[in-house]
N, C-alpha and C positions, 0 to 999 in steps of 0.2 A: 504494500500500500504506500501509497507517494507520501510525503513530508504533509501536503497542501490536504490531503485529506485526512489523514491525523490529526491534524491543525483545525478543520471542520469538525470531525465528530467530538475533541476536544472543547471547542467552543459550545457546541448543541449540548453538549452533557451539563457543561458548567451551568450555562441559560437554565437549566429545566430544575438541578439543583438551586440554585440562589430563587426560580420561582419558588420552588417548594417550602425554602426556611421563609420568606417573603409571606405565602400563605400561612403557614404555623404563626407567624409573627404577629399579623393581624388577625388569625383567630384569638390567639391572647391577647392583645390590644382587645380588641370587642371584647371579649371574657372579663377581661377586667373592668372595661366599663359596666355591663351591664351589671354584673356583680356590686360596684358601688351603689350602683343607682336601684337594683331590683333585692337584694341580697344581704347585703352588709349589715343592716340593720340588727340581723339575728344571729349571722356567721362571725361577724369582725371579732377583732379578741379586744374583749371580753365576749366570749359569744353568751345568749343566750341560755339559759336554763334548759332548753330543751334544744338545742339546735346543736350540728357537729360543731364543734370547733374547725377552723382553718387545717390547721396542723393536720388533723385528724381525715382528715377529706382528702389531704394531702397526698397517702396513703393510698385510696383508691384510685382504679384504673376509669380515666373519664366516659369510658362506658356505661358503668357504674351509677356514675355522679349524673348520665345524663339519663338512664334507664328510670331512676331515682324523679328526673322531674319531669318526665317522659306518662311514667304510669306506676311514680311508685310513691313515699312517702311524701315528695316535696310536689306532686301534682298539681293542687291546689294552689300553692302558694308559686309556684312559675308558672301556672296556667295564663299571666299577663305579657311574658315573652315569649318570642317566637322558635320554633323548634332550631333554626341556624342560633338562634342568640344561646339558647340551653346547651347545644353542643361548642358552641365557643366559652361556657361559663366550664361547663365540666373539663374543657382542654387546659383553658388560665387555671382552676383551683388543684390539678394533679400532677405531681411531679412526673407521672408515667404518660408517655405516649400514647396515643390514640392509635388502635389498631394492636394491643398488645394483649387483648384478651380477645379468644377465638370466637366467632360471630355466633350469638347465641341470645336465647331471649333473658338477659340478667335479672329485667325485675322479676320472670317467673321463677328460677330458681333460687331467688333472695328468696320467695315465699314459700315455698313449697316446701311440704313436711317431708320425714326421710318414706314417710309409708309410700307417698304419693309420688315418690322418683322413680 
């Protein structure tokens, strides 16, 4: 293969990379906004009496976090943002990557009893 096209798929890889952290970047950007403005009130530390702590949320896989306001305990209370803004909040509040738990229905096996597996 020639120099000159090295030099192109070189270039095309890069491009598609720096989109990708570019993406990631601004799902946190929006994650953290909406989180200020939807969230914080019960999550921020001090959290709430009944609400995760940051930290602690921190832990789970943003699958999780968005299965959670999706169709699980936090439904209600992020039923005001949109299903993109909930997957950008669960991206910002977990140190773990999206895509790191295998596609599956989470909030049904959060609930489900061991008889019922």
């Amino acid at each position: 293969m020639s120099t000159v096209k090295y030099l192109r798929a070189f270039l095309v890889l890069s491009c598609i990379t720096l989109a990708a952290g570019g993406a990631l970047a601004d799902d946190k950007a929006i994650g953290k906004s909406v989180f200020q403005k939807a969230c914080a009130a019960c999550h921020a530390e001090p959290a709430a009496p009944r609400a995760l702590p940051l930290a602690r949320m921190a832990k789970w896989p943003p699958e999780e976090i968005f299965a959670a306001q999706m169709s699980g305990k936090m439904f209600m209370q992020a039923s005001a943002i949109s299903e993109s803004e909930k997957r950008a909040v669960a991206i910002y509040l977990s140190e773990k990557p999206w895509g790191t738990v295998p596609d599956a229905k989470h909030a049904e096996k959060l609930t489900m009893c061991a008889k019922s597996a």
